[in-house]
C-alpha positions in Angstrom: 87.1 106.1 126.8 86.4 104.3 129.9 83.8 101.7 129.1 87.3 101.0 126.4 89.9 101.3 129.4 87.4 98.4 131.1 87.5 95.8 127.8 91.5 96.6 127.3 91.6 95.5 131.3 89.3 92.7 130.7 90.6 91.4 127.3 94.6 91.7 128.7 93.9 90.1 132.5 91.4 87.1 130.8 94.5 86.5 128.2 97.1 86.3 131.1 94.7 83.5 133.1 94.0 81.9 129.9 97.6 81.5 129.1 98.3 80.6 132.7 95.7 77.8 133.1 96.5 76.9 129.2 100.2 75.8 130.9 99.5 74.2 134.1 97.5 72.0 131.8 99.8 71.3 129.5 102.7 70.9 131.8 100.5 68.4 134.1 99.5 66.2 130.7 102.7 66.3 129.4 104.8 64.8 132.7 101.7 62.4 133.1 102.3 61.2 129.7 106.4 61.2 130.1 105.9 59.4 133.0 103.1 57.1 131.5 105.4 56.3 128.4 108.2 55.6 130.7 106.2 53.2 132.9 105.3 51.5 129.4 108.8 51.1 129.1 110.0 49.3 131.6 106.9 47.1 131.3 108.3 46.4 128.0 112.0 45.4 128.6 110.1 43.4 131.6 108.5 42.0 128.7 111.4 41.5 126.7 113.2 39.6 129.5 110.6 37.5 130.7 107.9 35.9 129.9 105.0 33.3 131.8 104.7 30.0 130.0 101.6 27.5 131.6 103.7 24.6 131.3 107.4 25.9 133.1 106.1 29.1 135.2 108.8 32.0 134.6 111.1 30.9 131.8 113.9 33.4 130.8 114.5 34.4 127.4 117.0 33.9 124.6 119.0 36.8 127.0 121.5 34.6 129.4 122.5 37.4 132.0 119.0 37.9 132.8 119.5 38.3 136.7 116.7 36.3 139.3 114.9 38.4 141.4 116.5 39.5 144.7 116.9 37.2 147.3 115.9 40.0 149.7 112.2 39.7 148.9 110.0 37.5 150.0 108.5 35.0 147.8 105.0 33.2 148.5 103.2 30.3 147.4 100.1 30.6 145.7 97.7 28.3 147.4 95.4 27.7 143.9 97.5 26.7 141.5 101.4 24.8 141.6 102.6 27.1 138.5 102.1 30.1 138.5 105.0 32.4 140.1 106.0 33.9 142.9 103.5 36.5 144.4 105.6 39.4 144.4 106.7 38.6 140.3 102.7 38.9 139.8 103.1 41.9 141.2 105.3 43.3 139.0 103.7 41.7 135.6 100.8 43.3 133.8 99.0 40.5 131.6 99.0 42.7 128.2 102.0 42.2 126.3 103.7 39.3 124.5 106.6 37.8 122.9 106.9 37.1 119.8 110.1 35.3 117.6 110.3 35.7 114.0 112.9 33.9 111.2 115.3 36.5 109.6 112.6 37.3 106.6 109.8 38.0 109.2 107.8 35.3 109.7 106.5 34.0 112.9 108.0 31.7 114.5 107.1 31.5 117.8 104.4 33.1 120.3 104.9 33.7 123.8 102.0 34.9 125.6 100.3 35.0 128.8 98.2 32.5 130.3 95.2 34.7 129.2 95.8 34.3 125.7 94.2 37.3 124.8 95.2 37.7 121.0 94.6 35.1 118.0 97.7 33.9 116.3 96.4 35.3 113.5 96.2 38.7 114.8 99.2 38.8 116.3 100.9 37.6 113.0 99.6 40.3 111.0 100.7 42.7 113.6 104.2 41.6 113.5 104.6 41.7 109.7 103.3 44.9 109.7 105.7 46.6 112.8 108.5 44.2 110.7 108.1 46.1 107.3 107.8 49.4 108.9 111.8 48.9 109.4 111.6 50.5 112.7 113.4 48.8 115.9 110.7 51.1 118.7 107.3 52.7 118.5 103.8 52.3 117.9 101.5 50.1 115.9 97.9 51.2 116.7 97.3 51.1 120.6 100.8 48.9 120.7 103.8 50.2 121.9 106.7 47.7 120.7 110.1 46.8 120.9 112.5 44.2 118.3 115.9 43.1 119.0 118.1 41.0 116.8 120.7 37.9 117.8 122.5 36.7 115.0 122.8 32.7 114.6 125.6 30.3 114.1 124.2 29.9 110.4 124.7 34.1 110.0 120.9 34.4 110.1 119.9 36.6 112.1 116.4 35.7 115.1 114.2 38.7 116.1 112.4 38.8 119.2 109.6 41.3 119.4 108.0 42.9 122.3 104.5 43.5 122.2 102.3 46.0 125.0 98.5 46.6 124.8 98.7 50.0 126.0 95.1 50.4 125.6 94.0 51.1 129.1 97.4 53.3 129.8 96.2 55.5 126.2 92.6 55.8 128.1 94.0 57.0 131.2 95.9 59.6 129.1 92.7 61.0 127.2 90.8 61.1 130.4 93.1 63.0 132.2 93.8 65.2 128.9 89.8 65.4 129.3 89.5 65.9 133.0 92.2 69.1 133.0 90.4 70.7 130.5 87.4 70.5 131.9 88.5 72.0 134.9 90.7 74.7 133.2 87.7 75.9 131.2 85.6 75.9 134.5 88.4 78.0 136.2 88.7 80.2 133.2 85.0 81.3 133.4 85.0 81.6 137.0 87.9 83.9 137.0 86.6 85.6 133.7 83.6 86.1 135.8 85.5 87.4 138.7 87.5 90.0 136.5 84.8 91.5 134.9 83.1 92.1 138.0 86.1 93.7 139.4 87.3 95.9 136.4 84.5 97.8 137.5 86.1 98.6 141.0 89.4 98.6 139.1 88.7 101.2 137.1 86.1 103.4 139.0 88.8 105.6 140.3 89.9 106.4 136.8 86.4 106.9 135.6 85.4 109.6 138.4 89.4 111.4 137.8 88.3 111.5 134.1 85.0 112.7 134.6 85.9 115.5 137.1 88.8 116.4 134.5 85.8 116.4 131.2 83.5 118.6 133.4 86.4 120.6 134.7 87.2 121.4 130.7 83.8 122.4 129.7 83.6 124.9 133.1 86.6 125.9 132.1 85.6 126.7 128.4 82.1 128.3 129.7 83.9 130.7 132.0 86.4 131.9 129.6 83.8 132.6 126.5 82.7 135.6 129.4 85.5 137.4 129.6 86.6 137.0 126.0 83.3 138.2 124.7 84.1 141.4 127.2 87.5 141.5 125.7 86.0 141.6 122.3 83.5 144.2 122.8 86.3 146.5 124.3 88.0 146.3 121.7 85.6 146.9 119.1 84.8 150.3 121.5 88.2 151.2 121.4 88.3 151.1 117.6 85.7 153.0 117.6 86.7 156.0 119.5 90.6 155.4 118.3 89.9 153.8 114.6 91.9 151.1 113.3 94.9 149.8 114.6 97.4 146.9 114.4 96.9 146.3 118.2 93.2 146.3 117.7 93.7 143.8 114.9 96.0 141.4 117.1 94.1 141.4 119.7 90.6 140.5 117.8 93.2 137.9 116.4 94.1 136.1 119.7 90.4 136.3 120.8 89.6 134.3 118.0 92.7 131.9 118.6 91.2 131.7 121.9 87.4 131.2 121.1 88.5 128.0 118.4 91.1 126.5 121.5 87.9 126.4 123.6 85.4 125.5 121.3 88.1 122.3 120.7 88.2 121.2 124.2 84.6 121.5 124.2 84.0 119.6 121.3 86.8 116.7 122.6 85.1 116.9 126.2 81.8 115.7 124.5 83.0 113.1 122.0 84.7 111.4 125.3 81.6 111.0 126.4 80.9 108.5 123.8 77.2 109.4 122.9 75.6 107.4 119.9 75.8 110.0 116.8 73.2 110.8 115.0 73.0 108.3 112.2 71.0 109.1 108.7 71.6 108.4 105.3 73.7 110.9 102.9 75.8 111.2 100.0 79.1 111.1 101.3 80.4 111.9 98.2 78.6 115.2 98.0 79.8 115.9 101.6 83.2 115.1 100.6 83.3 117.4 97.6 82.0 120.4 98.5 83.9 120.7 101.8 86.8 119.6 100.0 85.9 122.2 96.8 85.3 125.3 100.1 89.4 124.8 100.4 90.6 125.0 97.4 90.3 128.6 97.0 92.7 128.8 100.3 95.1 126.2 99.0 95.6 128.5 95.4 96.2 131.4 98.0 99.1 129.6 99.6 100.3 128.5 96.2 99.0 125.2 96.6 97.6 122.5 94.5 94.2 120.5 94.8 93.2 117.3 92.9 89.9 115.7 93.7 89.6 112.0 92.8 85.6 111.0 94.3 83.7 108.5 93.0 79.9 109.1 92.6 76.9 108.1 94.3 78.9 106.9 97.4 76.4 107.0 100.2 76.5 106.4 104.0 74.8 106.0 107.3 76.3 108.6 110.0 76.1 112.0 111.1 76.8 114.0 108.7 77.8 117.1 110.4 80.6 115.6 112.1 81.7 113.1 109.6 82.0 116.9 107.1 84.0 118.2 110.3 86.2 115.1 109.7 87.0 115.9 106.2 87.4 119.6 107.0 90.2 118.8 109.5 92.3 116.6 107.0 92.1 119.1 104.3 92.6 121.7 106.8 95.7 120.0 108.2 96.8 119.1 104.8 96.9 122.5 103.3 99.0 123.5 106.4 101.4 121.2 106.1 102.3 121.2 102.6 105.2 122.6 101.0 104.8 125.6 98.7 103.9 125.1 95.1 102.8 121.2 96.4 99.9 119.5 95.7 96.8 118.1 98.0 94.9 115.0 96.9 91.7 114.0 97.9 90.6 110.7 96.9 87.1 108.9 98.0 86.3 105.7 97.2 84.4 102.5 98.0 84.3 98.2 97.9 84.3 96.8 101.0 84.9 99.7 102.8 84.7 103.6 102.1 87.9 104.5 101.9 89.1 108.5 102.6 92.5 109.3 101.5 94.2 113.1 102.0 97.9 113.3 100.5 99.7 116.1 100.8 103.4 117.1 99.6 105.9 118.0 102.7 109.6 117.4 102.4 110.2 116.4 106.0 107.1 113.9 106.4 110.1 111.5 107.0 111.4 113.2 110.2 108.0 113.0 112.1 106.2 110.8 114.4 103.4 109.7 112.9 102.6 107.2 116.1 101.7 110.5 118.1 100.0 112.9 115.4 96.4 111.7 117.2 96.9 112.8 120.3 96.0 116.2 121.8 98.3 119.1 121.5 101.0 117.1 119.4 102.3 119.4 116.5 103.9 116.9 113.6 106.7 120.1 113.2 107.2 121.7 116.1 109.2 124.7 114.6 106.2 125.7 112.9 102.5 126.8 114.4 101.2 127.3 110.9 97.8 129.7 111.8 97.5 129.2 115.4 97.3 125.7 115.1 97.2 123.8 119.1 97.4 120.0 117.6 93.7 119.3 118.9 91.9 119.2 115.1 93.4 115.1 114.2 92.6 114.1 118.0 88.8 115.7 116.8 89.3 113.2 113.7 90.1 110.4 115.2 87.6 110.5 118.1 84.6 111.1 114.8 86.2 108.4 112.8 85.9 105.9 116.5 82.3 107.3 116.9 81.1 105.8 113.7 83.3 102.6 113.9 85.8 103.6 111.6 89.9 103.3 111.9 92.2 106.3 110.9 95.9 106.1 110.0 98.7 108.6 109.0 101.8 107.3 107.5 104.6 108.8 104.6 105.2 108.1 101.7 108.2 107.7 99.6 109.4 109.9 102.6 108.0 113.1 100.8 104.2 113.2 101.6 101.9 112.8 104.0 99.0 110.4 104.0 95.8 110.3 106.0 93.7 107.6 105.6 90.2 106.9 106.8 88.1 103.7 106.7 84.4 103.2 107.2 82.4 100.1 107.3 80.0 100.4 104.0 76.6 100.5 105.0 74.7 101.8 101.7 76.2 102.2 98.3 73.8 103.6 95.1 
């Protein structure tokens, strides 16, 4: 139970810093590439509105209210060359876009770049029949981010100037900081993972030594009661004896033996907490199933019940067999107790995958219980009824024999008239 208690802590603190870290990331990336594409942006209406020509320096395009820059700053001369512009417009241009002019049908017809000349006519052609054919006035062609705009002419034809962007080096800055992030939220996320499961151990060790002193507190417990019991039950048998039978005798050799099966439950639950490796050897589990399932049916016909046994044959499996035979006792056990009179108990084995365990039983109320809680200790389906002394411990038995071999138990209705237990085991040899 504990060494579970520790993974559950683990597993739910590791997925809380994982989702954590797994959002700072994503929030960081996503404002650095809102605020990257926005940058990109307003390089491209800069684009769009001007444009460096060798021969005429800054030249302003077919847009007339294209405003100058401000007269507050400072322009300086560039001491190597008489063309180029102003120092603080250098400032403000990045040398990787250009403008581009095409007729009404899409052809070139005119290229404006900058005085680097970095892309063949060719190229650039191609590219601007291809972003012209996708229909599309903004967006992306490869690593190009691009922009058209249309000004109709006197002749009712209509000229389209295109913005191009090489946003290349902006795309590369994205990935390696999309790279960079990760790495260090995969770093973090081990280092914390690390740091967790060295202190779930702390976390938990006050749980683990409460749990313990309450398991060793239930076997003392059941040791020091079997004493007086036994006493009880050799007093009695003296007493009948001397006095001969009597109802009194009889109840109270009946509560003793109420007694002796609550202990030897606690016991047995005490020691399955402990989670020791079962004794694993290889059996027919379908002779185990039938004959403990064939050792009730005589009962059930007493209580005018019904049993059907559906097994398949030659079903074997690797376990302990006592306990797994305990398993099937307590379903049947529990089934015959809570089925209505004159109904019918089905056990059915069978095996693909998995071995699959089924016990049905009729009850007419199976729709008015919670099935969530019939596992847990002390938890009676009906609580109107303690059909022969029952204490709700025997499915908590089941399900901690059906964990100790790896297996999974359910219990659900069905067609709000029966009950249904189900146990699955991992295969490990069929015949």
């Amino acid at each position: 139970m504990i060494p579970n208690l520790r993974r559950k802590f683990i597993s739910i603190t590791a997925a809380t810093m994982f989702a954590v870290i797994l959002l700072i990331i994503a929030a960081i990336n996503g404002i650095f590439i809102v605020h990257t594409d926005s940058m990109l942006d307003t390089r491209l209406r800069h684009i769009m509105n001007t444009h460096i020509s060798a021969d005429n320096g800054l030249r302003d395009n077919f847009r007339q209210d294209t405003q100058p820059p401000p007269q507050s700053v400072p322009s300086f001369p560039d001491k190597d060359t008489g063309f180029s512009p102003p120092f603080h417009i250098k400032l403000s241009i990045r040398y990787d876009g250009c403008l581009i002019y095409l007729n009404h049908d899409g052809t070139v017809k005119e290229i404006l770049q900058d005085a680097a000349q970095h892309y063949s006519e060719e190229e650039l052609q191609t590219l601007a029949s291809n972003i012209y054919h996708t229909g599309k006035d903004h967006g992306w062609m490869q690593y190009f981010k691009f922009h058209l705009e249309y000004k109709e002419m006197p002749n009712g034809h209509y000229e389209i100037k295109l913005g191009l962007l090489n946003a290349s080096s902006d795309l590369y800055a994205v990935f390696t900081m999309l790279l960079i992030s990760v790495s260090i939220g995969i770093f973090s996320f081990l280092l914390m993972l690390l740091i967790i499961i060295i202190a779930s151990g702390k976390a938990v060790k006050p749980i683990e030594e409460s749990y313990a002193r309450q398991k060793q507190f239930v076997t003392d417990a059941g040791h020091e009661l079997k004493t007086p019991l036994t006493v009880i039950s050799a007093d009695n048998a003296l007493a009948r004896m001397i006095y001969g039978d009597c109802e009194w005798f009889d109840s109270i050799d009946v509560q003793i033996e109420k007694t002796n099966g609550l202990i030897r439950n606690l016991i047995t639950l005490a020691r399955m907490d402990e989670e020791q490796s079962p004794v694993l050897a290889a059996f027919s589990f379908s002779d185990a199933v039938y004959d403990t399932a064939k050792s009730f049916q005589h009962l059930a016909h007493l209580d005018d019940k019904f049993m059907t046994l559906h097994i398949a044959d030659n079903i074997t499996y690797v376990g302990d067999e006592s306990k797994l035979r305990q398993l099937v006792s307590i379903l049947i056990d529990n089934a015959i107790k809570y089925c209505d009179k004159n109904g019918t108990i089905s056990v059915t084995l069978t095996a693909d995958k998995q071995i699959r365990l089924q016990v049905i039983n009729d009850y007419a109320h199976a729709a008015d219980c919670d099935l969530s809680r019939v596992f847990e200790r002390f938890y009676r389906a009906d609580k109107a009824r303690t059909p022969n002394g029952s204490y709700g411990l025997g499915l908590a038995i089941a399900k901690s024999i059906t964990e100790l071999h790896k297996g999974e138990i359910h219990a659900r209705t069905l067609n709000r008239s029966k009950f249904l237990f189900e146990v699955l085991l991992h295969r490990s040899t069929t015949k």
